[in-house]
C-alpha positions in Angstrom: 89.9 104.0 86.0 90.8 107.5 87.1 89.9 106.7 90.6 91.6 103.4 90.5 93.8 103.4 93.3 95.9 100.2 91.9 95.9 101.8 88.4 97.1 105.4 89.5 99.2 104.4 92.7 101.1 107.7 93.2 102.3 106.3 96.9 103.2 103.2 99.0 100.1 104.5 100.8 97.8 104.4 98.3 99.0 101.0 97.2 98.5 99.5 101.1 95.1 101.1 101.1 94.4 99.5 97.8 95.3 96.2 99.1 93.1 96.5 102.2 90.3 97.4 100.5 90.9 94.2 98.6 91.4 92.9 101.3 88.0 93.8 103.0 86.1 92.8 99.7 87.5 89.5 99.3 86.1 88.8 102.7 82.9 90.2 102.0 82.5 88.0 99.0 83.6 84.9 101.1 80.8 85.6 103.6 78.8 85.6 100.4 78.8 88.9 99.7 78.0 88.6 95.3 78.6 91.9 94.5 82.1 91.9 96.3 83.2 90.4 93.0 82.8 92.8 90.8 84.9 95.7 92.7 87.6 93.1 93.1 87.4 93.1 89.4 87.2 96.8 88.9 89.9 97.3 90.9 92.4 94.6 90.5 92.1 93.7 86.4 93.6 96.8 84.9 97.0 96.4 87.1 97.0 92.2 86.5 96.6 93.6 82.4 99.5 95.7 83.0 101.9 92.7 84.4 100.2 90.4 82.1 101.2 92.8 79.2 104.5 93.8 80.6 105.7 89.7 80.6 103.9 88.6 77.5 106.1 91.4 75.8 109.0 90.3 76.7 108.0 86.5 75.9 108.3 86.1 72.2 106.5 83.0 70.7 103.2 82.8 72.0 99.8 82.9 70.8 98.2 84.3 73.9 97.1 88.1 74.4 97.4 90.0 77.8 93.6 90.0 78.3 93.1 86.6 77.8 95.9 85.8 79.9 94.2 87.8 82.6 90.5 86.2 82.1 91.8 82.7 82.6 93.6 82.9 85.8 90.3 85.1 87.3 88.1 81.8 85.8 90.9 79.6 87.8 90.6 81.8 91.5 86.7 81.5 90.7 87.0 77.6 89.8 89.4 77.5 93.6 86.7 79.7 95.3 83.8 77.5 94.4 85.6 74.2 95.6 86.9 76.2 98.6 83.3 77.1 99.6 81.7 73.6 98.5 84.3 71.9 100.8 83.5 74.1 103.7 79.9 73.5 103.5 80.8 69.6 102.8 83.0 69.8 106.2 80.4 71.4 108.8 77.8 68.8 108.2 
């Protein structure tokens, strides 16, 4: 995590160059590019733990935890990405 350029952003810099090496992966992975996903991951969870966490803390009342919070909207973009791609394939036939 010490590398983590999301996790230790020390500069607007680092946080654009963050986001375009997101950037680049998540259209690696939609060229189909498997292994794309886990470096999103790597990258991207800790800092979506940190929001999640920082709102659920606020938000009294609820049964849910930060990381569980986190795993279901990465199972929803996965669920989107799947139809995404299915349709695609669906559409140049």
């Amino acid at each position: 995590m010490a590398d983590n350029p999301l996790y230790n952003r020390r500069t607007s810099r680092d946080f654009y160059d963050a986001g375009a090496q997101i950037t680049e992966l998540l259209q690696a992975w939609s060229a189909g590019d498997q292994s794309a996903v886990g470096q999103i991951v790597e990258l991207v969870y800790p800092e979506l733990h940190r929001i999640a966490r920082k709102h659920l803390y606020h938000e009294r009342g609820h049964s849910i935890q930060a990381t569980a919070l986190v795993n279901e909207a990465y199972l929803r973009l996965v669920k989107v990405r799947d139809v995404q791609m299915k349709t695609a394939r669906t559409s140049w036939r």
